[in-house]
Backbone and ligand atoms as CSV (ligand in chain L), in Angstrom:
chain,resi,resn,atom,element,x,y,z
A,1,UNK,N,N,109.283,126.871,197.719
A,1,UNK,CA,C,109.608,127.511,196.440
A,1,UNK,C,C,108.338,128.117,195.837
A,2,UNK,N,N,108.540,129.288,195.520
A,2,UNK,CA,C,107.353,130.224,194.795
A,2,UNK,C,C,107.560,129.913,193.261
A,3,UNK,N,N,106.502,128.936,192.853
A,3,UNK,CA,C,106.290,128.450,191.280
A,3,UNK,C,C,105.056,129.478,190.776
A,4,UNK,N,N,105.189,129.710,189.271
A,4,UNK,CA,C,103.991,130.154,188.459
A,4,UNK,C,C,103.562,129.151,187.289
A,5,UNK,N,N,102.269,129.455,187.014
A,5,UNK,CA,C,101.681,128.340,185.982
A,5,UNK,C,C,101.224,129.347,185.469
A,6,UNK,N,N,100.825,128.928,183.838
A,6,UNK,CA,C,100.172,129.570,182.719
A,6,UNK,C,C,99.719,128.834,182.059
A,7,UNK,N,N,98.610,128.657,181.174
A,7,UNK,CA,C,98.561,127.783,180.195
A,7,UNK,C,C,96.871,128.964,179.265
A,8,UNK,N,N,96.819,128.486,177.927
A,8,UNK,CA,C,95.774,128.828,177.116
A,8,UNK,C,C,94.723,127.973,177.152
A,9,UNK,N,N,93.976,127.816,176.144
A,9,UNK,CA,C,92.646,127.130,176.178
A,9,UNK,C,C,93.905,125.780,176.070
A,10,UNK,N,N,94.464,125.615,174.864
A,10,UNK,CA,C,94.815,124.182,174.618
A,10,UNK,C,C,95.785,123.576,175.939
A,11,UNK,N,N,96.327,124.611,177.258
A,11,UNK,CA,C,96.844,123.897,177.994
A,11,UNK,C,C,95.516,124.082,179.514
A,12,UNK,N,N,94.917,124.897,179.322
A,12,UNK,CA,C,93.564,124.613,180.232
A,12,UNK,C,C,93.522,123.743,181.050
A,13,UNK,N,N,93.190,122.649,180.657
A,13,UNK,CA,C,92.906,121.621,181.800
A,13,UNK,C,C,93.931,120.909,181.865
A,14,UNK,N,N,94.752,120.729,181.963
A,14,UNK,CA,C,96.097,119.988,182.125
A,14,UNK,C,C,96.742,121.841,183.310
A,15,UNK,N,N,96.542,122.847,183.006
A,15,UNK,CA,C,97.044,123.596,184.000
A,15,UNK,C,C,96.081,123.727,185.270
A,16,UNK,N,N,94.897,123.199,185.376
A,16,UNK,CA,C,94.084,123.044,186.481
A,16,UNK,C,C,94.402,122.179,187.040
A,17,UNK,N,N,94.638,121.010,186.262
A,17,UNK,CA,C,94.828,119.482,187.102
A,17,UNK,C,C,96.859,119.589,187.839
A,18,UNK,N,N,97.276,120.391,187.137
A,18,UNK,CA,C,98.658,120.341,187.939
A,18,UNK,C,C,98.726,121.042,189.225
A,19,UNK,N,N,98.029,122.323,188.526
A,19,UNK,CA,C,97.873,123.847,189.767
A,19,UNK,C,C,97.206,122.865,191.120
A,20,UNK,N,N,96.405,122.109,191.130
A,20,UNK,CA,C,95.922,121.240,192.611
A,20,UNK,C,C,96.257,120.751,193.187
A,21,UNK,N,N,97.313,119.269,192.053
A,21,UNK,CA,C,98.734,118.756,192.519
A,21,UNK,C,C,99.496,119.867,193.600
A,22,UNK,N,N,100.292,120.705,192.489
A,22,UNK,CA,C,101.549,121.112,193.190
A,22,UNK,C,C,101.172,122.182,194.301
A,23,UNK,N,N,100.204,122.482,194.316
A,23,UNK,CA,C,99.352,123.474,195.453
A,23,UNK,C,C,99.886,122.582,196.743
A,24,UNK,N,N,99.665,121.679,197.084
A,24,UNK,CA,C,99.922,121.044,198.079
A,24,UNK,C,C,101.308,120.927,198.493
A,25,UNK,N,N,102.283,121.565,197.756
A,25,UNK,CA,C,103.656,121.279,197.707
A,25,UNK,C,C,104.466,122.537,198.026
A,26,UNK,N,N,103.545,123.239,197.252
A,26,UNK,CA,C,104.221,124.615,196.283
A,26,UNK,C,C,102.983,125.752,196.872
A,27,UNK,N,N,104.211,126.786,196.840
A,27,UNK,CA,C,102.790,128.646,196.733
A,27,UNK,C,C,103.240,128.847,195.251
A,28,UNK,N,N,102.086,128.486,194.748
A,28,UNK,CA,C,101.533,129.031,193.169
A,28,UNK,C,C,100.863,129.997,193.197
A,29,UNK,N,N,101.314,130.769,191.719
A,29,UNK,CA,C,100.535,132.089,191.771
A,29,UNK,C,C,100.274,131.623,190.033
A,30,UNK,N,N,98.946,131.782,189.421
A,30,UNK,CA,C,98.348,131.384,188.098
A,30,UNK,C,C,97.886,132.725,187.746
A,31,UNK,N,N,98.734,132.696,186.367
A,31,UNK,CA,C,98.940,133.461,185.781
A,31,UNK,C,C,98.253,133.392,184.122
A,32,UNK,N,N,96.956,132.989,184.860
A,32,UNK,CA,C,95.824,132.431,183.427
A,32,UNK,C,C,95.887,131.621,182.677
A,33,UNK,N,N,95.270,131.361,181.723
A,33,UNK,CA,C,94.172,131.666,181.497
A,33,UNK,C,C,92.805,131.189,182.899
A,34,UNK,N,N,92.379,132.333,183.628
A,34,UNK,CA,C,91.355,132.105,184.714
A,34,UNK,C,C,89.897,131.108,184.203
A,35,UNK,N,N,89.739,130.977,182.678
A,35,UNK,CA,C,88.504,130.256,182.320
A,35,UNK,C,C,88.789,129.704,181.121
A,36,UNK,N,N,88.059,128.556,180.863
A,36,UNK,CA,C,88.132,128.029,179.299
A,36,UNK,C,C,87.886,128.852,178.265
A,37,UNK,N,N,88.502,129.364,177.215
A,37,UNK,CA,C,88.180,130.153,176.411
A,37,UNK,C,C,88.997,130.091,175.292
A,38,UNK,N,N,88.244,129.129,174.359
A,38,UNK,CA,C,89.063,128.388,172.848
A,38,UNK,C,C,89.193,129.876,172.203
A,39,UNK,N,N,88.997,130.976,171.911
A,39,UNK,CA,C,90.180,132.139,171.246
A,39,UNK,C,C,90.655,132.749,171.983
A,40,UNK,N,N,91.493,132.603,173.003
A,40,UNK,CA,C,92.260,133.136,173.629
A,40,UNK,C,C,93.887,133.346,173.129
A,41,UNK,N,N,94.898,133.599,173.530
A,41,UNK,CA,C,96.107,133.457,172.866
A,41,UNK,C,C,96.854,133.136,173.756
A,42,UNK,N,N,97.829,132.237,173.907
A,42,UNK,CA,C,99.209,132.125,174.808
A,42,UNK,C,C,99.996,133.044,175.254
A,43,UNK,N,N,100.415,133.826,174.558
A,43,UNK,CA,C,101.043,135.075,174.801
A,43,UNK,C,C,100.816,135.816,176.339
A,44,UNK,N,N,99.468,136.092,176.137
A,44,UNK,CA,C,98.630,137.002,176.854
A,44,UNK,C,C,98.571,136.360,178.896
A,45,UNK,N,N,99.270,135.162,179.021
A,45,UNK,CA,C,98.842,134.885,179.976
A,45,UNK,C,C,101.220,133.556,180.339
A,46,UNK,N,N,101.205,133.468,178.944
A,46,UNK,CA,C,102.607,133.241,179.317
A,46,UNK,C,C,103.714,133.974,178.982
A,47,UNK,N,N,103.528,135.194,178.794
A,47,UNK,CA,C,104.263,136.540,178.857
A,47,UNK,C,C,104.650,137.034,180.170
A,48,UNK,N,N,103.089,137.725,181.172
A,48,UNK,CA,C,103.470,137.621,182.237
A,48,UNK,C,C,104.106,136.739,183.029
A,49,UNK,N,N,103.979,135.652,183.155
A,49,UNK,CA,C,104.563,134.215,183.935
A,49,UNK,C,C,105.712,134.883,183.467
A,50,UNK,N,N,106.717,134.630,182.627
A,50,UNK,CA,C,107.783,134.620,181.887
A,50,UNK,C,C,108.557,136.085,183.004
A,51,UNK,N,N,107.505,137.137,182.420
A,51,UNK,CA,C,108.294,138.697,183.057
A,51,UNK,C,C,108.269,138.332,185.016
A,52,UNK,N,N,107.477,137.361,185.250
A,52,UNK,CA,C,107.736,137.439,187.050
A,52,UNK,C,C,109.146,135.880,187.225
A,53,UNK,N,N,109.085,135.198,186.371
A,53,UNK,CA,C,110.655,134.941,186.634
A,53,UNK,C,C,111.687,135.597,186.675
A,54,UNK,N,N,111.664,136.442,185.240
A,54,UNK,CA,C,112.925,137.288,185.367
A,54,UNK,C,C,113.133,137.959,186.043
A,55,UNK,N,N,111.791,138.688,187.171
A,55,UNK,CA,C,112.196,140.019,187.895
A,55,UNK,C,C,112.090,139.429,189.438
A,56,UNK,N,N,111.976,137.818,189.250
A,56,UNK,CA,C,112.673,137.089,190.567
A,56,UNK,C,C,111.177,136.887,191.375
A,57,UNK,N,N,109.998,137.338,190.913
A,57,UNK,CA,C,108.700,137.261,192.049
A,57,UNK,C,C,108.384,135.730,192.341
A,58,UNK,N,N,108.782,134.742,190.934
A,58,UNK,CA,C,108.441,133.684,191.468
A,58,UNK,C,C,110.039,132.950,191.002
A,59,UNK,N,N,110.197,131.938,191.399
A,59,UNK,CA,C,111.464,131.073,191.067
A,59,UNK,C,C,111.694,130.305,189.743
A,60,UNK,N,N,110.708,129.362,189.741
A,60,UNK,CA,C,110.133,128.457,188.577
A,60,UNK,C,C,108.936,129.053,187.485
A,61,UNK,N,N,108.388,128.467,186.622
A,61,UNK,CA,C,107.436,128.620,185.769
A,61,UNK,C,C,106.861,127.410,184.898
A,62,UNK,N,N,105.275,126.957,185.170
A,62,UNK,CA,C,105.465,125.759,183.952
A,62,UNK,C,C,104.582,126.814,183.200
A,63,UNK,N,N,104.783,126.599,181.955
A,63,UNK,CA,C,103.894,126.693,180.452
A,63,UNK,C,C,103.478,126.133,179.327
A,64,UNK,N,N,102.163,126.317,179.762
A,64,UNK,CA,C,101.488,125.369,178.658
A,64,UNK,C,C,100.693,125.779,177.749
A,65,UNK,N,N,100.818,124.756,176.464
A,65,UNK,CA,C,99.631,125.574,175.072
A,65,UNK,C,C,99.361,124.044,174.704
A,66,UNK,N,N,98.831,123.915,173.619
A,66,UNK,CA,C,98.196,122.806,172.900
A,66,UNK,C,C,99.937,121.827,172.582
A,67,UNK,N,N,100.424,122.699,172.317
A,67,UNK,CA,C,102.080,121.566,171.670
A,67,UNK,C,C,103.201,122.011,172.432
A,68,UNK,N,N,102.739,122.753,173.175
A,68,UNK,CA,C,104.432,123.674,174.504
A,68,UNK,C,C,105.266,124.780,173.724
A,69,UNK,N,N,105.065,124.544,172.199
A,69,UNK,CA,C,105.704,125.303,171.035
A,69,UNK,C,C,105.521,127.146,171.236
A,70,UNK,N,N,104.337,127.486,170.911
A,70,UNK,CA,C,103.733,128.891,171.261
A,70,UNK,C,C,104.794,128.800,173.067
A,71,UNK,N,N,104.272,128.378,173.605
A,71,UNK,CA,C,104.495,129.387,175.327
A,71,UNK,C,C,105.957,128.925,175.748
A,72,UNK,N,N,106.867,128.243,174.142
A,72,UNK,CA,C,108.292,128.008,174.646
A,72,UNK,C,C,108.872,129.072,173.802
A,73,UNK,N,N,108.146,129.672,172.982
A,73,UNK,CA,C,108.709,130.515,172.403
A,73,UNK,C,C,108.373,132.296,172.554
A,74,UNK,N,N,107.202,132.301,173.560
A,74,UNK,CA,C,107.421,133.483,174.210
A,74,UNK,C,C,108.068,134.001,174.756
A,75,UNK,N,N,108.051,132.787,176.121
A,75,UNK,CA,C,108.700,132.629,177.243
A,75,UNK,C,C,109.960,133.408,176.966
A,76,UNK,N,N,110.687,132.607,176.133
A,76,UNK,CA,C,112.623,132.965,175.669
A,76,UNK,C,C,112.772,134.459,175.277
A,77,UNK,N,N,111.323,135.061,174.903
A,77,UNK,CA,C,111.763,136.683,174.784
A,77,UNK,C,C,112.246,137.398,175.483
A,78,UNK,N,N,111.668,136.856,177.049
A,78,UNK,CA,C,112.171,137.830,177.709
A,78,UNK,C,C,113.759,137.300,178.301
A,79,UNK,N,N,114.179,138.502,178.711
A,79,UNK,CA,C,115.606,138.291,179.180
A,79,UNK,C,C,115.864,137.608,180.422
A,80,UNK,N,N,116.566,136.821,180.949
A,80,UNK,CA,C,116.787,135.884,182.018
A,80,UNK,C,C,115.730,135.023,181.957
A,81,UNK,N,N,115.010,134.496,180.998
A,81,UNK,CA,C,114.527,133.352,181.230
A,81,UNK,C,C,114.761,132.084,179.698
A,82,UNK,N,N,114.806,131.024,180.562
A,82,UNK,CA,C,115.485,129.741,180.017
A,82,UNK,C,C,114.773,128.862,179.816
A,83,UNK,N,N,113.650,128.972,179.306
A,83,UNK,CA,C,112.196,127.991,178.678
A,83,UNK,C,C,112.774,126.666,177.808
A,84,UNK,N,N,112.278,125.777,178.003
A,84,UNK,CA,C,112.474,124.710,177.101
A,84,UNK,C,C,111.013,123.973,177.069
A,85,UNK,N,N,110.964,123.357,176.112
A,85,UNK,CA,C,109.916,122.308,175.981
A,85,UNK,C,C,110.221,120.917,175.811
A,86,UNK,N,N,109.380,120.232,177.219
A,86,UNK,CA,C,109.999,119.423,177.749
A,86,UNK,C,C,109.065,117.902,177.758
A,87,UNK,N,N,109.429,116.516,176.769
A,87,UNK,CA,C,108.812,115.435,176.846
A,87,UNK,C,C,109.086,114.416,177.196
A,88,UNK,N,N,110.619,114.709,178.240
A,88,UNK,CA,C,111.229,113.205,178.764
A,88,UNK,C,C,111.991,113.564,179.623
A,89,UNK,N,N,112.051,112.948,180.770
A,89,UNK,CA,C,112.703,113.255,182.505
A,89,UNK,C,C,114.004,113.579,182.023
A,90,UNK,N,N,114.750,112.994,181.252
A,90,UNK,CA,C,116.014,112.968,181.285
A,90,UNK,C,C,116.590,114.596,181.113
A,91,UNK,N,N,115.568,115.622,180.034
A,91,UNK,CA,C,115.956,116.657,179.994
A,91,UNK,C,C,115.239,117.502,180.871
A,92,UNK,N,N,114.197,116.683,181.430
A,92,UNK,CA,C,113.324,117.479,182.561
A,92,UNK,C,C,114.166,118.232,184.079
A,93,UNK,N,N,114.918,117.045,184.221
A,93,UNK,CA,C,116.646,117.790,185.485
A,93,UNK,C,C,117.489,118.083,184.507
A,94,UNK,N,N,117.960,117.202,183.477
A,94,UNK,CA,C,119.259,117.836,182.714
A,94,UNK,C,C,119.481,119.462,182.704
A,95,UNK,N,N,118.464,119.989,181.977
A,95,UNK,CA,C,117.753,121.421,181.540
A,95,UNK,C,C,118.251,122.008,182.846
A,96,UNK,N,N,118.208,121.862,183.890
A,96,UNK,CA,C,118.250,122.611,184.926
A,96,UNK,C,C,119.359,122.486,185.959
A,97,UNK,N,N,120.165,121.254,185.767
A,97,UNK,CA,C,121.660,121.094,186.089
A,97,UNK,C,C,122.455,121.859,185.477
A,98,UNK,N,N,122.226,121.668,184.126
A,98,UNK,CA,C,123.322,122.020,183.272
A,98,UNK,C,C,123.000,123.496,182.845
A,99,UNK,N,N,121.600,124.008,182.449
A,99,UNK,CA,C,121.842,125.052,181.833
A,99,UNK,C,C,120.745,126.384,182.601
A,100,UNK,N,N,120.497,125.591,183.840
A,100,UNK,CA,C,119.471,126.752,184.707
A,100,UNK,C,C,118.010,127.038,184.123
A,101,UNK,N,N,117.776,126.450,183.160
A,101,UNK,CA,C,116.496,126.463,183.049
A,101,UNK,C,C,115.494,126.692,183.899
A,102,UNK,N,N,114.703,127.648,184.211
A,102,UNK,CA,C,113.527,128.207,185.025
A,102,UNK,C,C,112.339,128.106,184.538
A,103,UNK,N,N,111.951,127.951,183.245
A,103,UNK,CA,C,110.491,127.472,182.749
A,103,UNK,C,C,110.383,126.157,182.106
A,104,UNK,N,N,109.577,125.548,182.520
A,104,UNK,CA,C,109.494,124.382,181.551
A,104,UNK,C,C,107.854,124.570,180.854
A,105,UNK,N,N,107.839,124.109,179.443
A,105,UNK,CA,C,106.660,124.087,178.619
A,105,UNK,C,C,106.337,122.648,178.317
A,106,UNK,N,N,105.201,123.133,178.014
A,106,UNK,CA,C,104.673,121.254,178.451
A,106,UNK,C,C,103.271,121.280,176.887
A,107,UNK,N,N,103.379,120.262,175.964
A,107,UNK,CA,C,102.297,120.338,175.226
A,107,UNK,C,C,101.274,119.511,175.261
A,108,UNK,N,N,100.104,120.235,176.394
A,108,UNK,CA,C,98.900,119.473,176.633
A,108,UNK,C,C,98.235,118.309,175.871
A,109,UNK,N,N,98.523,118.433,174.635
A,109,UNK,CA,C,97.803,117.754,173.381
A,109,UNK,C,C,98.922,116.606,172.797
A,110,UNK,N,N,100.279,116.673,173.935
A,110,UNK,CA,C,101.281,115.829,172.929
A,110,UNK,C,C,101.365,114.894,174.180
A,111,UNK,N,N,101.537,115.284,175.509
A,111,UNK,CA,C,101.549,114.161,176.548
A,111,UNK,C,C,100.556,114.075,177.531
A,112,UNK,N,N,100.100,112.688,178.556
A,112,UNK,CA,C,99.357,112.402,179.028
A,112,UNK,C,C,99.599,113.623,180.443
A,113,UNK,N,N,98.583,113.962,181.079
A,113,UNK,CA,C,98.364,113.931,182.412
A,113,UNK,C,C,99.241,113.539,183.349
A,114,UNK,N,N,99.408,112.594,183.633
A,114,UNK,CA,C,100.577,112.129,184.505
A,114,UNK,C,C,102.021,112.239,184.255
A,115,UNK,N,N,101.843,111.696,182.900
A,115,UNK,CA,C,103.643,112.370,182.949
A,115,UNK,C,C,103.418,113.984,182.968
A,116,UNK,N,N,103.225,114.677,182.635
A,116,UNK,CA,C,103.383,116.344,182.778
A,116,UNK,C,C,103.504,115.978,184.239
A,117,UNK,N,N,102.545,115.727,184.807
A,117,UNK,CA,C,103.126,115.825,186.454
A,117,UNK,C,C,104.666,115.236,187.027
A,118,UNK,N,N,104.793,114.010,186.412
A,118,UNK,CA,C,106.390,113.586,186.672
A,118,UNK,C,C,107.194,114.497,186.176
A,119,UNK,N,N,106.985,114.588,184.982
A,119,UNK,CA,C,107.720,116.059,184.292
A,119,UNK,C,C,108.130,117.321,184.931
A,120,UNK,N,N,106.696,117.742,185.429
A,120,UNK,CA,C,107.041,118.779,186.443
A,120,UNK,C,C,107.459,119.065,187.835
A,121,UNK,N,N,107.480,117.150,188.301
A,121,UNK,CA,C,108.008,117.502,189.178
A,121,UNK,C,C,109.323,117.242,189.135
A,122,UNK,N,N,110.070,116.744,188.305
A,122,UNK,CA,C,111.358,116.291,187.898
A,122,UNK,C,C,112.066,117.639,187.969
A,123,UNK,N,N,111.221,118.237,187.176
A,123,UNK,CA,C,112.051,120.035,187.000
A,123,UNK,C,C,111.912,120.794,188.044
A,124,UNK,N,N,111.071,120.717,189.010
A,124,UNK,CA,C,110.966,121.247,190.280
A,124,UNK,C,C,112.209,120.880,191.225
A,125,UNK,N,N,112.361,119.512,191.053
A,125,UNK,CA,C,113.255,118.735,192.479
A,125,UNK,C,C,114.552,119.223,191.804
A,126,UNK,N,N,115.243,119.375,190.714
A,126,UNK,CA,C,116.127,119.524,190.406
A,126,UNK,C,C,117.204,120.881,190.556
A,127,UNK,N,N,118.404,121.173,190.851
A,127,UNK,CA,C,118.907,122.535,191.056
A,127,UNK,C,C,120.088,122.534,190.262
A,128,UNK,N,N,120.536,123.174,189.906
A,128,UNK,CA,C,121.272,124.105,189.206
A,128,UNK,C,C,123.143,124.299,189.743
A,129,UNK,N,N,123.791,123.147,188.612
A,129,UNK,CA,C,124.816,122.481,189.503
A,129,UNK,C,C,126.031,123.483,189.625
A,130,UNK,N,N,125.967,124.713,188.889
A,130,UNK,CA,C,127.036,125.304,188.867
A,130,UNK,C,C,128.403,125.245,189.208
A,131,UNK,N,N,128.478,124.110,188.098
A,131,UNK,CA,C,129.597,123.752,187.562
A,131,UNK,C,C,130.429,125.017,186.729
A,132,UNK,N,N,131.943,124.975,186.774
A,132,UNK,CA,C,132.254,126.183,185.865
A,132,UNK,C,C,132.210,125.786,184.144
A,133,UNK,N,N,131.942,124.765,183.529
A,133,UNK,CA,C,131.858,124.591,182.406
A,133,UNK,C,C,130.404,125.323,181.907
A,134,UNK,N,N,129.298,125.080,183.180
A,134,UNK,CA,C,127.946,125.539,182.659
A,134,UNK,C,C,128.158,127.020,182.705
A,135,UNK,N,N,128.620,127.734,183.952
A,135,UNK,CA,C,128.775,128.823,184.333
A,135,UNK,C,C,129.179,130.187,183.388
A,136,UNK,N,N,130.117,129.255,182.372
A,136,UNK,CA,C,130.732,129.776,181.285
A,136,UNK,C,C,130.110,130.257,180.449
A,137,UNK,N,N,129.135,128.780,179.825
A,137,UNK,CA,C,128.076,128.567,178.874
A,137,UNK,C,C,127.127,129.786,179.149
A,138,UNK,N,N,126.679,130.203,180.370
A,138,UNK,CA,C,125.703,130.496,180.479
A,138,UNK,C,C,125.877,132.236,180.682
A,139,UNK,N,N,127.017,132.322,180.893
A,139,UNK,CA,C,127.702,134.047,180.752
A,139,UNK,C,C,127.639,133.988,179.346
A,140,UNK,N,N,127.957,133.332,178.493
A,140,UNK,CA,C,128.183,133.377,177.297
A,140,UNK,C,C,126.754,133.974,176.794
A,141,UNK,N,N,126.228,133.031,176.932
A,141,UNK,CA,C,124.122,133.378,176.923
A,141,UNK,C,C,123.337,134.818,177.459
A,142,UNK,N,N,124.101,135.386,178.726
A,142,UNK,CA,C,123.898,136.509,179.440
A,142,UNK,C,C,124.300,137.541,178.403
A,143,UNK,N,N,125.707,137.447,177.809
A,143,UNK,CA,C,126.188,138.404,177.248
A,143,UNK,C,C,125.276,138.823,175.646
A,144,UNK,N,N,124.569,137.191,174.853
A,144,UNK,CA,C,123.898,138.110,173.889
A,144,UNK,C,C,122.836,138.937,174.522
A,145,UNK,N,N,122.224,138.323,175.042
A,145,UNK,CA,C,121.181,139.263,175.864
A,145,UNK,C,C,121.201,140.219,175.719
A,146,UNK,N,N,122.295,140.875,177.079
A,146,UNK,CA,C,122.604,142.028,176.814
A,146,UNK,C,C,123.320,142.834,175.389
A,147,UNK,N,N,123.508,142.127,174.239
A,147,UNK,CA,C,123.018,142.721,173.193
A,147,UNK,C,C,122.363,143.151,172.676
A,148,UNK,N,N,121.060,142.510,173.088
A,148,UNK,CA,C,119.858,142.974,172.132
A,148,UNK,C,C,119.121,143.909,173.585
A,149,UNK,N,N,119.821,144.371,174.381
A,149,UNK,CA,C,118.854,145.482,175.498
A,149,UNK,C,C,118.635,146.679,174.836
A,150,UNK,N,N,117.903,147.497,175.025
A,150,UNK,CA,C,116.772,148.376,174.058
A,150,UNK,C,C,117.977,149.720,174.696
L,1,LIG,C1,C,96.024,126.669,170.234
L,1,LIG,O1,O,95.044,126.076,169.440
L,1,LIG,C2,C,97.423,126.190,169.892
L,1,LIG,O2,O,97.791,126.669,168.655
L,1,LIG,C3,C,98.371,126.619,170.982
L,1,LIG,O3,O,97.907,126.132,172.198
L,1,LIG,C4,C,99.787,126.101,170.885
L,1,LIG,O4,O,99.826,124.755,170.561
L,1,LIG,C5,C,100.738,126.892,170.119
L,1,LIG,O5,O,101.938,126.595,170.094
């Protein structure tokens, strides 16, 4: 599976220490921040991540900022992608059974090291049960979308 990572200064080192992990697992493609750099912005580095889910280059996405808040709320701008911010296994597969979730955000400054890694890998192992109750839900979701297309 082709995963992307992002993170800002405040998810920095928590996106180095995963990117090594799942390297061994996973073809990651990092999608910045390339260096420590406390004024940087989230946006700028989990925007792209966000636009190569939707246009299918990579499958997954984690994103990270200081609280997961900023790069869960980029993320959702763009169209076909299903960001959540995520601090307990249970919604770490739920998210992605039930409602296809493709990014998960993670807030460097709110959980340890290791769980982000259980975390992420919880949302990794997990697929997308397409069930017709979700299926529904999630046309339903497609269709504002395509409301707001330019
Ligand atoms: C950066 O200091 C911090 O504001 C950012 O990483 C994030 O927490 C925003 O949601």
């Amino acid at each position: 599976m082709k995963i992307g990572i992002a993170a800002d200064h405040g998810g920095f080192a928590l996106k180095e220490k995963l990117k090594a992990i799942l390297q061994n697992h996973y073809t990651i493609r990092d999608y910045g921040a390339g260096v420590y750099n406390a004024a940087d912005d989230y946006p700028d580095f989990v925007y792209p991540l966000a636009k190569a889910v939707s246009n299918g280059e990579i499958e997954r996405g984690v994103a990270i900022c200081g609280s997961g808040i900023g790069a869960c709320i980029v993320a959702n701008k763009v169209p076909g992608v299903r960001a959540a911010l995520i601090n307990e296994s249970y919604s770490a597969h739920q998210g992605v059974e039930h409602d296809d979730m493709n990014i998960i955000c993670l807030g460097a400054r709110v959980i340890g090291d290791t769980y982000a890694e259980e975390l992420v890998n919880t949302f990794l192992k997990a697929t997308y049960s397409g069930e017709g109750r979700h299926e529904r839900r999630l046309n339903k979701l497609k269709n504002i979308e395509i409301k707001y297309k330019p």
